[in-house]
NUPA-810610 format. One record per atom (N, C-alpha, C, O, CB): residue number from 1; residue in three letters; atom name; x negated, y, z negated. Coordinates in nm, 2 decimals, decimal comma, always signed. Atoms other than C-alpha are relative to their C-alpha. Glycine has a CB too. Example, Ala and Ser with C-alpha at 12.3 -4.5 7.8 and 13.67 -1.06 7.14 Angstrom:
REM NUPA-810610
+-------+-------+------+--------+--------+--------+
| vexti | sevex | guse |     xx |     yy |     zz |
+-------+-------+------+--------+--------+--------+
|     1 |   Ala |    N |  -0,09 |  -0,12 |  +0,00 |
|     1 |   Ala |   CA |  -1,23 |  -0,45 |  -0,78 |
|     1 |   Ala |    C |  -0,09 |  +0,12 |  +0,00 |
|     1 |   Ala |    O |  -0,19 |  +0,12 |  -0,07 |
|     1 |   Ala |   CB |  +0,10 |  +0,00 |  -0,12 |
|     2 |   Ser |    N |  +0,09 |  -0,11 |  +0,00 |
|     2 |   Ser |   CA |  -1,37 |  -0,11 |  -0,71 |
|     2 |   Ser |    C |  +0,08 |  +0,11 |  -0,08 |
|     2 |   Ser |    O |  +0,03 |  +0,22 |  -0,09 |
|     2 |   Ser |   CB |  -0,04 |  +0,05 |  +0,14 |
+-------+-------+------+--------+--------+--------+
//
This chain:
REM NUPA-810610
+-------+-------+------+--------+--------+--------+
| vexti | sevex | guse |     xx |     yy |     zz |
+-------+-------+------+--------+--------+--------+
|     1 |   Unk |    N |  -0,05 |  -0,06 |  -0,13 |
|     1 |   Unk |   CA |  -0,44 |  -2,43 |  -0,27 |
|     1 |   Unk |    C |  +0,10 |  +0,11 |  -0,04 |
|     1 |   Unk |    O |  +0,19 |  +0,07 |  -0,12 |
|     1 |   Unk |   CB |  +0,06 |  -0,11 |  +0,09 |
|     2 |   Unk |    N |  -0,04 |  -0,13 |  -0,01 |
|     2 |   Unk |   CA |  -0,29 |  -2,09 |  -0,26 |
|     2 |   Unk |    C |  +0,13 |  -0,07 |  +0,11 |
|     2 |   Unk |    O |  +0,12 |  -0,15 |  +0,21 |
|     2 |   Unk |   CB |  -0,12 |  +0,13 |  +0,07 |
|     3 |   Unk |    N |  -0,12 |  +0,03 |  -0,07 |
|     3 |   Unk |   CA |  +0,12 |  -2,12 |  -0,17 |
|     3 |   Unk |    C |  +0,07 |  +0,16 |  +0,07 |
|     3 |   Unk |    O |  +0,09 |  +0,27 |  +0,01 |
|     3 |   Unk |   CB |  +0,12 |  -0,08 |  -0,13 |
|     4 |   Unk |    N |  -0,06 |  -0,10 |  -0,05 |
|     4 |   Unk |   CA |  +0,27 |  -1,90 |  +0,05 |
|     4 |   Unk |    C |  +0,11 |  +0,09 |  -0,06 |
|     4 |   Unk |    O |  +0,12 |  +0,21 |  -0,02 |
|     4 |   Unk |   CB |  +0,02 |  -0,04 |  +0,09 |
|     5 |   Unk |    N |  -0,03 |  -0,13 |  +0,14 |
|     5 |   Unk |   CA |  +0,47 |  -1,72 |  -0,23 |
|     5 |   Unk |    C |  -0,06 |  +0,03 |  -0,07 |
|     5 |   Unk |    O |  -0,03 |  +0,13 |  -0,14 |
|     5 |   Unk |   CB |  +0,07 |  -0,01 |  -0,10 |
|     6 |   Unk |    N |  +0,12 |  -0,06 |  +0,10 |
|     6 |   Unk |   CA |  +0,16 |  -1,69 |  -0,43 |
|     6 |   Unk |    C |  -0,06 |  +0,14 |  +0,11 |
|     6 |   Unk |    O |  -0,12 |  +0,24 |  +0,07 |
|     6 |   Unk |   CB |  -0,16 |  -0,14 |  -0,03 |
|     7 |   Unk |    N |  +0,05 |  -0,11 |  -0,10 |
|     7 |   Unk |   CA |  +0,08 |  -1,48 |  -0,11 |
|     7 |   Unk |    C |  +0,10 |  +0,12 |  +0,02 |
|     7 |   Unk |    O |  +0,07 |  +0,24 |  -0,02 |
|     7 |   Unk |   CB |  -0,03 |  -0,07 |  +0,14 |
|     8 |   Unk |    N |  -0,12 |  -0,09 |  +0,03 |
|     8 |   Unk |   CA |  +0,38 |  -1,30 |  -0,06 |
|     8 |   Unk |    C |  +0,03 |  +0,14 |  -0,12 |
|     8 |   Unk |    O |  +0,07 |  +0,25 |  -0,12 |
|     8 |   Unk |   CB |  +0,09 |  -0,09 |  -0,01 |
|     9 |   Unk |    N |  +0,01 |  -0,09 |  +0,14 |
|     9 |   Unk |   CA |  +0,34 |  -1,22 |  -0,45 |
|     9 |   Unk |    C |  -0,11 |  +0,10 |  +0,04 |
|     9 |   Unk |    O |  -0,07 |  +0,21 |  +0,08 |
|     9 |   Unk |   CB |  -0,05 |  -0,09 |  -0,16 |
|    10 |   Unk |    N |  +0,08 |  -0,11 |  -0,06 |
|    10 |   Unk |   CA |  +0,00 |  -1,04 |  -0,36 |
|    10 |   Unk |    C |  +0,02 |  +0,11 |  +0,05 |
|    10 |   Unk |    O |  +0,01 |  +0,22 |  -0,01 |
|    10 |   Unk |   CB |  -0,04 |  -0,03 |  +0,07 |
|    11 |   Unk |    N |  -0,01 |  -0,10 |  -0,08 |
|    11 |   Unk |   CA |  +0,06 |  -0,87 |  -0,08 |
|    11 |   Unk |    C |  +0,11 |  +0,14 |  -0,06 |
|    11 |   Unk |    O |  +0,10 |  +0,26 |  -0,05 |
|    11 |   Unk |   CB |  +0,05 |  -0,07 |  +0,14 |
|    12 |   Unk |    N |  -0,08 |  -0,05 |  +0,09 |
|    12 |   Unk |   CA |  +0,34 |  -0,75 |  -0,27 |
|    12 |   Unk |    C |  -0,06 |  +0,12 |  -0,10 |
|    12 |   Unk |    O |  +0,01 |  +0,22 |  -0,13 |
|    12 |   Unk |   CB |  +0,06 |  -0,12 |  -0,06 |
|    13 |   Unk |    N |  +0,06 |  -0,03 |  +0,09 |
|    13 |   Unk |   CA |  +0,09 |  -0,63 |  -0,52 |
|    13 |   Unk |    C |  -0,09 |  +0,13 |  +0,08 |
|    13 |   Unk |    O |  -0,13 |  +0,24 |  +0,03 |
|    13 |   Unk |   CB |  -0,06 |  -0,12 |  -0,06 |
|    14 |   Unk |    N |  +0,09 |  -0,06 |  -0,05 |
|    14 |   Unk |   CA |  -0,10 |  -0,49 |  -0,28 |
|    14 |   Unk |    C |  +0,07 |  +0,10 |  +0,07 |
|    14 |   Unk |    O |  +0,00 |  +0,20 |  +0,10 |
|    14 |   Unk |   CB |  -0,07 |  -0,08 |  +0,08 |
|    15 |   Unk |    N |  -0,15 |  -0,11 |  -0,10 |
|    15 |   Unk |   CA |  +0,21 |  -0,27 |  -0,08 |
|    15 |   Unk |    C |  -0,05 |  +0,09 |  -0,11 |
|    15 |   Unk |    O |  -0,13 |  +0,19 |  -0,10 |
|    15 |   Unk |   CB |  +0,24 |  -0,07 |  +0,00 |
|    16 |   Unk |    N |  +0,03 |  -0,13 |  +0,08 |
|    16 |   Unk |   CA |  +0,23 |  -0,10 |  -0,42 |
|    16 |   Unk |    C |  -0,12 |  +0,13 |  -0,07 |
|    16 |   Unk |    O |  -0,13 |  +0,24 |  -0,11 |
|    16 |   Unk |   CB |  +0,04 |  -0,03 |  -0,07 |
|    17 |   Unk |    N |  +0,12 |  -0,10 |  +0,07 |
|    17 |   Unk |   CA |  -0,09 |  +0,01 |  -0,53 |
|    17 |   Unk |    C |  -0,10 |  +0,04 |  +0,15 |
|    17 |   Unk |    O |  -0,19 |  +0,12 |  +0,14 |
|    17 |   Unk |   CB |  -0,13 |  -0,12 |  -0,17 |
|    18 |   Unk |    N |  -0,03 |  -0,10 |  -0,13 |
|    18 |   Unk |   CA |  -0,14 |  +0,10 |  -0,15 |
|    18 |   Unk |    C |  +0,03 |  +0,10 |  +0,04 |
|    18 |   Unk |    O |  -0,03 |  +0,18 |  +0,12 |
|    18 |   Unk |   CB |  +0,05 |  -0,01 |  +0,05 |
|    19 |   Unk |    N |  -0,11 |  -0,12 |  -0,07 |
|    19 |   Unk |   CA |  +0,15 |  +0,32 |  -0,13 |
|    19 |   Unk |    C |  -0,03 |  +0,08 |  -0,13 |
|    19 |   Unk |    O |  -0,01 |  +0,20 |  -0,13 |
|    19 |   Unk |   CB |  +0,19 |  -0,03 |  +0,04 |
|    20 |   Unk |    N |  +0,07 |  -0,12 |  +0,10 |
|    20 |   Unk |   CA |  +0,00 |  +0,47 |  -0,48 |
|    20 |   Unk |    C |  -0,13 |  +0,05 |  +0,01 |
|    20 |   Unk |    O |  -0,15 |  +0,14 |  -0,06 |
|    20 |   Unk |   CB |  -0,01 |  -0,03 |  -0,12 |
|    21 |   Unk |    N |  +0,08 |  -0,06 |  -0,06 |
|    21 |   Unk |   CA |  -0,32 |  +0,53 |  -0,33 |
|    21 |   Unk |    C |  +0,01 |  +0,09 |  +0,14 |
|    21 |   Unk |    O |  -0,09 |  +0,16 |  +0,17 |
|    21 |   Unk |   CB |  -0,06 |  -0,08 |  +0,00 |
|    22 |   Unk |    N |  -0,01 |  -0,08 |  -0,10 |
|    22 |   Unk |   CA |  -0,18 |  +0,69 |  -0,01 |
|    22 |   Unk |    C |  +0,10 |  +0,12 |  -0,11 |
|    22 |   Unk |    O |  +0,07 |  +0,24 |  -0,14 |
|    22 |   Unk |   CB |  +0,07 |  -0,09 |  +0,15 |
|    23 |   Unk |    N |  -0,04 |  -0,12 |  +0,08 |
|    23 |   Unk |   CA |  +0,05 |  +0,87 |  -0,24 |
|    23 |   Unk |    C |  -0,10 |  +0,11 |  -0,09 |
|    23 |   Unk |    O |  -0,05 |  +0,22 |  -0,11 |
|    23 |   Unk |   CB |  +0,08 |  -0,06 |  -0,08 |
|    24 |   Unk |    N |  +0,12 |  -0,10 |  +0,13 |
|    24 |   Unk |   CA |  -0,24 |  +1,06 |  -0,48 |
|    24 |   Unk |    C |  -0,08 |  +0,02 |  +0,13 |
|    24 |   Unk |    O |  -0,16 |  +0,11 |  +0,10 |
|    24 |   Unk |   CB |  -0,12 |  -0,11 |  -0,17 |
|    25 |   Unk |    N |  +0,09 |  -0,04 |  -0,12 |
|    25 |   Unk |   CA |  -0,43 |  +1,10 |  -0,14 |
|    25 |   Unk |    C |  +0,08 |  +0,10 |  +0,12 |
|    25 |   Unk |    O |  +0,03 |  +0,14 |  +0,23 |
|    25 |   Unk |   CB |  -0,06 |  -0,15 |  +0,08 |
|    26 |   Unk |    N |  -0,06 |  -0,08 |  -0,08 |
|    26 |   Unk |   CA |  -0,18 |  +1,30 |  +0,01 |
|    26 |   Unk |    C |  +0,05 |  +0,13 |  -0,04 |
|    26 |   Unk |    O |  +0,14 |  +0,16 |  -0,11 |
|    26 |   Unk |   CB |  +0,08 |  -0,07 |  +0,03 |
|    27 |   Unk |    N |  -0,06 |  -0,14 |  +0,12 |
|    27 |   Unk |   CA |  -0,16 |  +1,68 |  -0,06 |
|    27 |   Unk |    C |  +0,14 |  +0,02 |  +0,03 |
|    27 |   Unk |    O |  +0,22 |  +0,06 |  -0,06 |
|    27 |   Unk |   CB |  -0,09 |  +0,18 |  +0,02 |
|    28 |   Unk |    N |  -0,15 |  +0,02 |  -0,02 |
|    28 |   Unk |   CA |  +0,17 |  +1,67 |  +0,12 |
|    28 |   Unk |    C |  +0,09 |  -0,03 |  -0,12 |
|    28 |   Unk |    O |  +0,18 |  +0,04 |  -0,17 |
|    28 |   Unk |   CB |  +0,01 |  -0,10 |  +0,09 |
|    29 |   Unk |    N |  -0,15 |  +0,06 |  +0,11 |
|    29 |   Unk |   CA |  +0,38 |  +1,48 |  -0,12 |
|    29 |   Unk |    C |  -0,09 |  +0,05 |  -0,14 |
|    29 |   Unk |    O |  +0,01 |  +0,11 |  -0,19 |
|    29 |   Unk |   CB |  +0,05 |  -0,26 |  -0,01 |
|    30 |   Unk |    N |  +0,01 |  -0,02 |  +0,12 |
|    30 |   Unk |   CA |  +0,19 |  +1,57 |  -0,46 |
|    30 |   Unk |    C |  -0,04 |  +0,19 |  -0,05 |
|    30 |   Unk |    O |  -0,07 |  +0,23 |  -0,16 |
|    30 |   Unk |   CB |  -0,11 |  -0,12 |  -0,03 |
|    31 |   Unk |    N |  +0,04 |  -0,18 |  -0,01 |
|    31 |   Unk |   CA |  +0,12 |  +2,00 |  -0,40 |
|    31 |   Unk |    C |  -0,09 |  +0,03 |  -0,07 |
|    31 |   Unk |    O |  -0,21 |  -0,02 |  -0,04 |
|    31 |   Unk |   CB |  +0,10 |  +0,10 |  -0,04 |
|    32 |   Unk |    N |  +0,08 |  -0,04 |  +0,12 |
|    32 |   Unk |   CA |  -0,03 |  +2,15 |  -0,70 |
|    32 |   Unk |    C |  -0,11 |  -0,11 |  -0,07 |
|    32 |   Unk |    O |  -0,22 |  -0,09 |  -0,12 |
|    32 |   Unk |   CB |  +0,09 |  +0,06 |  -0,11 |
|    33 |   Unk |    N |  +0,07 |  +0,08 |  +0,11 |
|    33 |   Unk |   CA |  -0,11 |  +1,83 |  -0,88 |
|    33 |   Unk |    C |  -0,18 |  -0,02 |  +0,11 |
|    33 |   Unk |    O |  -0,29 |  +0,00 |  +0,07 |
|    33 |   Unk |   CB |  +0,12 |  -0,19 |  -0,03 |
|    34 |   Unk |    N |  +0,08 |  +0,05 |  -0,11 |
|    34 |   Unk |   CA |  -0,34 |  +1,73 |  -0,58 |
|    34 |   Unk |    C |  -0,11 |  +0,12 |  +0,00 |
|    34 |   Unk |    O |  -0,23 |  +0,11 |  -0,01 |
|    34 |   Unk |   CB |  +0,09 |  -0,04 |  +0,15 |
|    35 |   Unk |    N |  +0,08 |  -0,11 |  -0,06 |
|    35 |   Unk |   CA |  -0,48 |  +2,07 |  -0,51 |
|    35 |   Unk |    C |  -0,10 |  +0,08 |  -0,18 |
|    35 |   Unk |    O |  -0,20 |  +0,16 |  -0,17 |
|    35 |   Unk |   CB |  +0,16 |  +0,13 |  +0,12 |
|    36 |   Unk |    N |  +0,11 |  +0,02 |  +0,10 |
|    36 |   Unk |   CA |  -0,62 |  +2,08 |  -0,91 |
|    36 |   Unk |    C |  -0,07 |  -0,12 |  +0,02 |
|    36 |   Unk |    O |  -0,13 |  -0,14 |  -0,08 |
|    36 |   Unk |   CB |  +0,05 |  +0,00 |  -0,15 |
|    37 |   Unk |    N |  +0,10 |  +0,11 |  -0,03 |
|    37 |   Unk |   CA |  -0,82 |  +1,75 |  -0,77 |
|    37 |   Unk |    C |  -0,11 |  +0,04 |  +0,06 |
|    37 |   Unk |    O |  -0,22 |  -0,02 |  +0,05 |
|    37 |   Unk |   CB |  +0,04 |  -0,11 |  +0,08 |
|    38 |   Unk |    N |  +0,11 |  -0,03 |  -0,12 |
|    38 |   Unk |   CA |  -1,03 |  +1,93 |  -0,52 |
|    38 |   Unk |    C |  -0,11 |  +0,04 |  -0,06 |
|    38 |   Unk |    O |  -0,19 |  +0,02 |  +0,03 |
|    38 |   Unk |   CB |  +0,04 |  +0,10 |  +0,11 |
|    39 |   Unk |    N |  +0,13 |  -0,07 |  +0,06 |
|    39 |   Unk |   CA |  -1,33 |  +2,09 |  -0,75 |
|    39 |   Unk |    C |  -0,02 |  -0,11 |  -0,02 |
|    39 |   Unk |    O |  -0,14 |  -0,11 |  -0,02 |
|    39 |   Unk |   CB |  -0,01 |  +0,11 |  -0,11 |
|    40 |   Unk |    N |  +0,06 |  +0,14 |  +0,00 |
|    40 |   Unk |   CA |  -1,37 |  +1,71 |  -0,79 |
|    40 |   Unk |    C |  -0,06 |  -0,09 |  +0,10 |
|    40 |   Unk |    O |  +0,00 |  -0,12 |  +0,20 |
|    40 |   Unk |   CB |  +0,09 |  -0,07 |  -0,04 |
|    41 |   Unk |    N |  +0,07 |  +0,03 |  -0,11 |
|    41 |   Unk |   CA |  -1,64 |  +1,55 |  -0,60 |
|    41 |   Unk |    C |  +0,08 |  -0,14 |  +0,03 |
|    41 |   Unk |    O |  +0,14 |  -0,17 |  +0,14 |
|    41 |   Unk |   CB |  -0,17 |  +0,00 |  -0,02 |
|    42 |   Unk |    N |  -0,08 |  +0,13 |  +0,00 |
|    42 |   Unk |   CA |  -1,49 |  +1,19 |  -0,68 |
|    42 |   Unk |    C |  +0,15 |  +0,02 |  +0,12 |
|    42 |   Unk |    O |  +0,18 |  -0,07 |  +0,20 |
|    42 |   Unk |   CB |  +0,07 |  -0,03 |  -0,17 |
|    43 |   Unk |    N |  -0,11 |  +0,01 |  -0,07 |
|    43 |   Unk |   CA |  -1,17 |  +1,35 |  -0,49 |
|    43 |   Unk |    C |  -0,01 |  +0,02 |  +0,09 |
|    43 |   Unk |    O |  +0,05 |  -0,06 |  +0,17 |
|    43 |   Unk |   CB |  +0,09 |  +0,05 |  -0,02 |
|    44 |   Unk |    N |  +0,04 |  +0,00 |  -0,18 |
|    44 |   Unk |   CA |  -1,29 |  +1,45 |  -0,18 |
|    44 |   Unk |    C |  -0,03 |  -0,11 |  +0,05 |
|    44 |   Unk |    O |  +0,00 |  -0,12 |  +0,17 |
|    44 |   Unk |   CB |  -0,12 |  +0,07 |  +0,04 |
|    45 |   Unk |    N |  +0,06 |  +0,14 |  -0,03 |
|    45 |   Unk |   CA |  -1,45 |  +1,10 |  -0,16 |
|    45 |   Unk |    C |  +0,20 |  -0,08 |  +0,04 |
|    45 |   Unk |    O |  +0,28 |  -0,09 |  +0,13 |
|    45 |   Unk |   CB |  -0,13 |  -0,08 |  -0,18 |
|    46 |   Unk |    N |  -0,12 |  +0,03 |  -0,05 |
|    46 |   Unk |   CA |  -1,13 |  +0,95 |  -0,21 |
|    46 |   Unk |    C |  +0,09 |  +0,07 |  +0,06 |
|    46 |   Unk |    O |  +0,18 |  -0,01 |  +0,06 |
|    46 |   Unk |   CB |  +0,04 |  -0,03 |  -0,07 |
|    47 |   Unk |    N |  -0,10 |  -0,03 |  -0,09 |
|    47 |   Unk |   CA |  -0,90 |  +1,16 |  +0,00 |
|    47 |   Unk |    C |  -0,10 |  +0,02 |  +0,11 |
|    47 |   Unk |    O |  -0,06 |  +0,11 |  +0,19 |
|    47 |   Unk |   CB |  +0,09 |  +0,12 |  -0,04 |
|    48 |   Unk |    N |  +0,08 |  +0,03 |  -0,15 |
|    48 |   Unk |   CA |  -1,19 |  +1,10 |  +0,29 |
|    48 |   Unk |    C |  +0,10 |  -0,12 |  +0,03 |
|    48 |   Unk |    O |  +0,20 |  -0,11 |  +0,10 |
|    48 |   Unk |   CB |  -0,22 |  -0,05 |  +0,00 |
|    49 |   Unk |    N |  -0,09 |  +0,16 |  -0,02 |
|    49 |   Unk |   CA |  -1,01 |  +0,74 |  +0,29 |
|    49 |   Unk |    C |  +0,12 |  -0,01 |  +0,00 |
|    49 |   Unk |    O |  +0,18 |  -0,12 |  +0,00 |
|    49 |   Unk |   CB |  -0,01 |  -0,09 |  -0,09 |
|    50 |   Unk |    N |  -0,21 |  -0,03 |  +0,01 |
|    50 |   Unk |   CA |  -0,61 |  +0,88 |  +0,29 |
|    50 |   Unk |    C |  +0,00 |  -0,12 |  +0,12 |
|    50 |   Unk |    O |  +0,04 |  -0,23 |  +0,09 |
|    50 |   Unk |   CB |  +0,11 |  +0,23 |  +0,07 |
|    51 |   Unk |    N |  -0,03 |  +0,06 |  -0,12 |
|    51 |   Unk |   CA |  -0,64 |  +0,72 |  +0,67 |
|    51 |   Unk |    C |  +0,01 |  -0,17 |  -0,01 |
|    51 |   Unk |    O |  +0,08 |  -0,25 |  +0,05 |
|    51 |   Unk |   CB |  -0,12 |  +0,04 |  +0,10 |
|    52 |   Unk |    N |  +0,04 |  +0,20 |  +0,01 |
|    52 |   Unk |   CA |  -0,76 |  +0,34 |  +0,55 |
|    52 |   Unk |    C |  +0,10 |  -0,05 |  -0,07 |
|    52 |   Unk |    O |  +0,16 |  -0,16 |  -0,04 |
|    52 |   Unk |   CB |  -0,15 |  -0,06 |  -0,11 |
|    53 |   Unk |    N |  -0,12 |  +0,02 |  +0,07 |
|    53 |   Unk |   CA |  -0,50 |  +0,36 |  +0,30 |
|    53 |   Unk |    C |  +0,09 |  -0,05 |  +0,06 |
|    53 |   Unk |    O |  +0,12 |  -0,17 |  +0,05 |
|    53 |   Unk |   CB |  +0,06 |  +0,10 |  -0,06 |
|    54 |   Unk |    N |  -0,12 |  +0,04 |  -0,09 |
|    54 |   Unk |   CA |  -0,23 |  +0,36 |  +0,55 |
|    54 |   Unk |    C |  -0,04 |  -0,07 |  +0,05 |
|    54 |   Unk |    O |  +0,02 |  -0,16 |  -0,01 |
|    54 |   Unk |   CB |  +0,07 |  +0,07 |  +0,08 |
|    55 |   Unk |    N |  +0,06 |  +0,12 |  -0,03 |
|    55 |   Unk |   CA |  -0,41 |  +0,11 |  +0,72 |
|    55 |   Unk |    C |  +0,09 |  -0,14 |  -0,06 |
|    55 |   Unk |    O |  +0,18 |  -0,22 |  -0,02 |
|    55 |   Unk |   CB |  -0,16 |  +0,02 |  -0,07 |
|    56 |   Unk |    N |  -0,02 |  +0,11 |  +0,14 |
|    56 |   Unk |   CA |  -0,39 |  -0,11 |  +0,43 |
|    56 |   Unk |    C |  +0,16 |  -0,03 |  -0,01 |
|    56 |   Unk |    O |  +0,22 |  -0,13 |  +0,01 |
|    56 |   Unk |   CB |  -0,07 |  +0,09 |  -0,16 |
|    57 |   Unk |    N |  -0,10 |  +0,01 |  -0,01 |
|    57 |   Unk |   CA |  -0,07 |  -0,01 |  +0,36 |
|    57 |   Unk |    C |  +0,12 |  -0,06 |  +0,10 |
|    57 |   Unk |    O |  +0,22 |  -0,12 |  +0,04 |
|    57 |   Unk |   CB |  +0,00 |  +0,08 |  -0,03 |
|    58 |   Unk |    N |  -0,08 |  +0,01 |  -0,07 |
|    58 |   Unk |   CA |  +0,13 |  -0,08 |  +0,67 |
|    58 |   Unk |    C |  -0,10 |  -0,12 |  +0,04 |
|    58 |   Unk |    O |  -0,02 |  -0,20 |  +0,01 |
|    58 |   Unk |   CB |  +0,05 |  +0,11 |  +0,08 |
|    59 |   Unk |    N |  +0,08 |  +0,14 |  -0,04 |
|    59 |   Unk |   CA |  -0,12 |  -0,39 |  +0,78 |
|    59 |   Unk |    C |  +0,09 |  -0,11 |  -0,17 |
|    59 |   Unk |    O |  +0,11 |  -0,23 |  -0,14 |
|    59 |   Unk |   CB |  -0,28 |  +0,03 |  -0,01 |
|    60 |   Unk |    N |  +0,02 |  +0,03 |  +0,11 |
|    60 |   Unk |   CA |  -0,03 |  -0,49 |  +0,41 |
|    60 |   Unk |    C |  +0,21 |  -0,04 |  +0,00 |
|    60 |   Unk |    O |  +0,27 |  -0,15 |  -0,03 |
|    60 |   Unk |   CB |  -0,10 |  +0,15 |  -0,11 |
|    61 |   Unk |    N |  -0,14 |  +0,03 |  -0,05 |
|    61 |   Unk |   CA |  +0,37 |  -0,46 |  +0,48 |
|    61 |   Unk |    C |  +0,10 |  -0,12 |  +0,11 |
|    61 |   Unk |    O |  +0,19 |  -0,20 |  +0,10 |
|    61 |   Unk |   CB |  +0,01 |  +0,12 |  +0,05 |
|    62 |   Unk |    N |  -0,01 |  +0,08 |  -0,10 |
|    62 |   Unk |   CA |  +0,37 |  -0,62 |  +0,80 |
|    62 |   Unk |    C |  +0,00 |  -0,14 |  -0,05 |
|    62 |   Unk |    O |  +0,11 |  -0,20 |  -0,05 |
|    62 |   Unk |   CB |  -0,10 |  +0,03 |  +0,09 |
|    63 |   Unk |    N |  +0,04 |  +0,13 |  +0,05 |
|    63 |   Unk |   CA |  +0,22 |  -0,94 |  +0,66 |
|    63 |   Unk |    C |  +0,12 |  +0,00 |  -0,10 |
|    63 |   Unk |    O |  +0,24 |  -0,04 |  -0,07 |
|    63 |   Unk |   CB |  -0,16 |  -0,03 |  -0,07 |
|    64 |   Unk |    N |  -0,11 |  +0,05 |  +0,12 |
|    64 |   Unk |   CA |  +0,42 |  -0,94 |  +0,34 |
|    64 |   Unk |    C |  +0,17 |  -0,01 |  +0,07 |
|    64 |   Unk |    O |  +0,23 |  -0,11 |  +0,02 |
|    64 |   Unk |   CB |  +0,00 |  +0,16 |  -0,15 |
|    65 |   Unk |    N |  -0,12 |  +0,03 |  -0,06 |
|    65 |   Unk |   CA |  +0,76 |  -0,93 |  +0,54 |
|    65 |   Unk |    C |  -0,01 |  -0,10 |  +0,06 |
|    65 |   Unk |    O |  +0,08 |  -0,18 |  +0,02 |
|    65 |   Unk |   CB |  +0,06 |  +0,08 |  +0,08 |
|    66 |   Unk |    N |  +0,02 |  +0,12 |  -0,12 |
|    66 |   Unk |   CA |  +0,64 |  -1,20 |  +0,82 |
|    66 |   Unk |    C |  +0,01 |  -0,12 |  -0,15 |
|    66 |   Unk |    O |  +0,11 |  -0,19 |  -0,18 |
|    66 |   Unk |   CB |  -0,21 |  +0,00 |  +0,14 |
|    67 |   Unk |    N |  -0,01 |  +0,13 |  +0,12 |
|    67 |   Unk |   CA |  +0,54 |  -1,44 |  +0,51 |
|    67 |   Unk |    C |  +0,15 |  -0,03 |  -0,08 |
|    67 |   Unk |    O |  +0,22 |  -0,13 |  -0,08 |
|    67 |   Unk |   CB |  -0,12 |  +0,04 |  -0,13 |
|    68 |   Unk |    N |  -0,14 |  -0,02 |  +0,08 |
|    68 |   Unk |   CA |  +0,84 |  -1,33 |  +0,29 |
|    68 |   Unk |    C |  +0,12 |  -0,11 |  +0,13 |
|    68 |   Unk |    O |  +0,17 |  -0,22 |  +0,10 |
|    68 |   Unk |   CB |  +0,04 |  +0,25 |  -0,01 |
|    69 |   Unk |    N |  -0,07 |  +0,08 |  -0,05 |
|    69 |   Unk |   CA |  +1,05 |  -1,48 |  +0,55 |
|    69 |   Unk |    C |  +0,02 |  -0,11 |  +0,06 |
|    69 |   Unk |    O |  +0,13 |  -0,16 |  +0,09 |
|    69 |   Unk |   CB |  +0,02 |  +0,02 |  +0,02 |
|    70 |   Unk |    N |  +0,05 |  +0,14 |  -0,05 |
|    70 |   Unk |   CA |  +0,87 |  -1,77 |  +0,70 |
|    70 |   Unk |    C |  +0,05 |  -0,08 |  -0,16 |
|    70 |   Unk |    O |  +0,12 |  -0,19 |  -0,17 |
|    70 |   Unk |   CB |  -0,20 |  +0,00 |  +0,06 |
|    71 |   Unk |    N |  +0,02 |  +0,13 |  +0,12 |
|    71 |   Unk |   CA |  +0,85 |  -1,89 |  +0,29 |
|    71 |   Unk |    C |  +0,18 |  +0,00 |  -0,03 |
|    71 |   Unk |    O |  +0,25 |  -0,10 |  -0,04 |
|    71 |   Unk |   CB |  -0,13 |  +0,06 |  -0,19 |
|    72 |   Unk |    N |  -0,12 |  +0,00 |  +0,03 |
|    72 |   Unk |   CA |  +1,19 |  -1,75 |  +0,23 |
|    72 |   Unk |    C |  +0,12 |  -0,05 |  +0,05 |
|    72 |   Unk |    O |  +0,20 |  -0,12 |  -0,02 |
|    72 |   Unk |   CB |  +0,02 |  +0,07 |  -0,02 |
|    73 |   Unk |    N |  -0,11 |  +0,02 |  -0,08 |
|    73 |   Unk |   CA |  +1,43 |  -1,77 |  +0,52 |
|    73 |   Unk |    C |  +0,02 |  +0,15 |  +0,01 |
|    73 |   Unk |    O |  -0,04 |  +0,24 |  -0,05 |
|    73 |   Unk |   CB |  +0,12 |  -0,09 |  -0,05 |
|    74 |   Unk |    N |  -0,14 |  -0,16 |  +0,01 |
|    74 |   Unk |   CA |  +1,69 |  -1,46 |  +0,61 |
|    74 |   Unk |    C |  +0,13 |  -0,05 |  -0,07 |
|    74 |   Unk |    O |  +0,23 |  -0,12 |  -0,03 |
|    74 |   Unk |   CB |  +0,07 |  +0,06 |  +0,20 |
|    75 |   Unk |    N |  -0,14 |  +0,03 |  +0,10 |
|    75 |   Unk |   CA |  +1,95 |  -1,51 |  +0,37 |
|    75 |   Unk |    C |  +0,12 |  +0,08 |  +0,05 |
|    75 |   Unk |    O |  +0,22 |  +0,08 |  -0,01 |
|    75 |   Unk |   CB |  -0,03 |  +0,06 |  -0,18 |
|    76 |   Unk |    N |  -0,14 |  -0,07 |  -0,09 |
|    76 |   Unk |   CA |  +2,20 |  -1,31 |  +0,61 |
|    76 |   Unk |    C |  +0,01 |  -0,16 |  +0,09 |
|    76 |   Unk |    O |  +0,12 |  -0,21 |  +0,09 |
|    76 |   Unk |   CB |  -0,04 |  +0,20 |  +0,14 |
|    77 |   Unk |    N |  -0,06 |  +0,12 |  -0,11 |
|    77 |   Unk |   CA |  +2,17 |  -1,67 |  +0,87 |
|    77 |   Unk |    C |  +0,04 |  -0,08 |  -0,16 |
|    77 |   Unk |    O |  +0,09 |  +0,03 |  -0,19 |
|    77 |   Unk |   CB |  -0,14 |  -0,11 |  +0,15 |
|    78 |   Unk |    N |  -0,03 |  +0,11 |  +0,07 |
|    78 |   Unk |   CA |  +2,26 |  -1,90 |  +0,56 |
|    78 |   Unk |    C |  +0,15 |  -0,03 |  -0,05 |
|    78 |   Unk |    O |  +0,16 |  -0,14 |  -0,11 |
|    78 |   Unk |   CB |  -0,08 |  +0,01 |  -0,09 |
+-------+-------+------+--------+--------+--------+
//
């Protein structure tokens, strides 16, 4: 059985390599590096999906905080 810090760890896991896929999918935050990706068919593919990312990412946050403090507590009431 999977413990709700084993989950927490995850999601956790999952926040970052999230927010590094929205990050490399975004020509905004990465300029030049991003804009040598585009003669790449692979990159178009993946920056079709920038949108799911954030998805992911903020669906992926949400949870990890709610769990994080159901397993943890708020360490400000203690």
């Amino acid at each position: 059985m999977v413990s709700l810090a084993q989950i927490v760890f995850i999601l956790g896991i999952t926040n970052i390599i999230s927010l590094f896929f929205v990050l490399l999918s975004c020509r905004c935050m990465l300029g030049t590096f991003v804009n040598k990706l585009w003669k790449y068919e692979w990159y178009k593919k993946f920056y079709s999906l920038h949108c799911y990312f954030w998805w992911i990412f903020i669906i992926s946050v949400i949870f990890h905080a709610v769990l994080a403090i159901i397993t943890f507590g708020n360490p400000f009431l203690k």
